[in-house]
N, C-alpha and C positions, 0 to 999 in steps of 0.2 A: 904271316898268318893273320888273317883277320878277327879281330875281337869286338866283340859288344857288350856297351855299359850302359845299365838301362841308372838313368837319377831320377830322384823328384819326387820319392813317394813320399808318407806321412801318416800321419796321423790326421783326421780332419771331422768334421760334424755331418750329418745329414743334410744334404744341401748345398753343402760346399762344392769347392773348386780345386780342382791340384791338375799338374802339366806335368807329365811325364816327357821325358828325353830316351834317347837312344844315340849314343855319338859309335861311330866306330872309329876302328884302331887297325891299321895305321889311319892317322887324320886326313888321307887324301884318298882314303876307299871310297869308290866312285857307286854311294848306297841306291843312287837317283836310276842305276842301270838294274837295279835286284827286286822282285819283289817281299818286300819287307812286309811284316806282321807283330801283331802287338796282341801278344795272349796273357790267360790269365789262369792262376789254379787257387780258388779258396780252400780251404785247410779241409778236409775228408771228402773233396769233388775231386774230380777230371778235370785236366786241362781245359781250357776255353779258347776257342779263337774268339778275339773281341773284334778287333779291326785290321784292314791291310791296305796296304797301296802300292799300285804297281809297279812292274820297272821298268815298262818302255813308256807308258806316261803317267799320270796323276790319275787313273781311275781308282774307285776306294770298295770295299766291302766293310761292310756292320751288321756284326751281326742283331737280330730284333732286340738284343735283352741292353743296347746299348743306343737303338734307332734315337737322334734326336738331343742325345745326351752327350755323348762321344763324342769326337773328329782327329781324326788321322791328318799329319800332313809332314812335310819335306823339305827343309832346308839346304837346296843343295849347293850351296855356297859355302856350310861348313860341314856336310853331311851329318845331318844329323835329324832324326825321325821324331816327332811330337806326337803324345798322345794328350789329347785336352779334355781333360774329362768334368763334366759338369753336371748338376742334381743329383751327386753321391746320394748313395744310397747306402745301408747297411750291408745289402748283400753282392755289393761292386767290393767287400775285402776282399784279398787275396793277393798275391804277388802277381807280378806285373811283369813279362818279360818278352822281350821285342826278338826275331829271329830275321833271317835272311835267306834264302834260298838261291842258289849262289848257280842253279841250273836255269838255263835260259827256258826250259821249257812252265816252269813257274813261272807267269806273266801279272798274277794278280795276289796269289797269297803262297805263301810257302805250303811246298808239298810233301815235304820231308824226302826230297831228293838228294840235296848236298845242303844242307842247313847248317847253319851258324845262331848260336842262343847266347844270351846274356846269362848275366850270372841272376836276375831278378832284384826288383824294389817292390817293397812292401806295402799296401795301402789298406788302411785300417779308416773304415768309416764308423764312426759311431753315431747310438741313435737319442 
């Protein structure tokens, strides 16, 4: 059964830099076929879709409140999904958690079809 571990969150300043991961489990799930998603929920919001990449190739969506700052990308050598996130801001806190949509008809960001979610990482920007 496939699982996801988002790492890498923190604690960090305005401005900063931190890299999120997303490895899945078993270690030879083939994530580069899925499209994968990198969402987020700050503490009294809704969920957020921040970024995705797809699964038949490398196309991304971002959403505006990340244009610039953000980038998605894919190792699929150990399978494992990057979130790079750059110019923290205070209001980019929230947890952080990558999913998969494991139905082929999801080509670009998860649809809540047959989804797979992490258990989430934390990221606290202060100002």
């Amino acid at each position: 059964q496939l699982q996801l571990a988002e790492s890498g969150g923190g604690p960090v300043q305005t401005g900063g830099s931190l890299m999120l991961s997303c490895a899945a489990s078993p270690s030879g799930f083939p994530l580069d076929h899925y499209a994968t998603g990198w969402f987020r929920q700050a503490p009294g919001k809704e969920r957020e879709r921040v970024l995705c990449i797809g699964g038949s190739d490398d196309s991304t969506f971002s959403a505006d409140s990340v244009k610039g700052r953000f980038a998605v990308s894919r190792n699929s050598a150990n399978n494992i999904v990057y979130l790079q996130m750059n110019s923290l801001r205070p209001e980019d806190t929230g947890v952080y958690y990558c999913a998969v949509d494991l139905d082929a008809r999801a080509t670009l960001c998860p649809r809540g079809l047959i989804e797979v979610w992490g258990q989430g990482t934390l990221v606290t920007v202060s100002s």
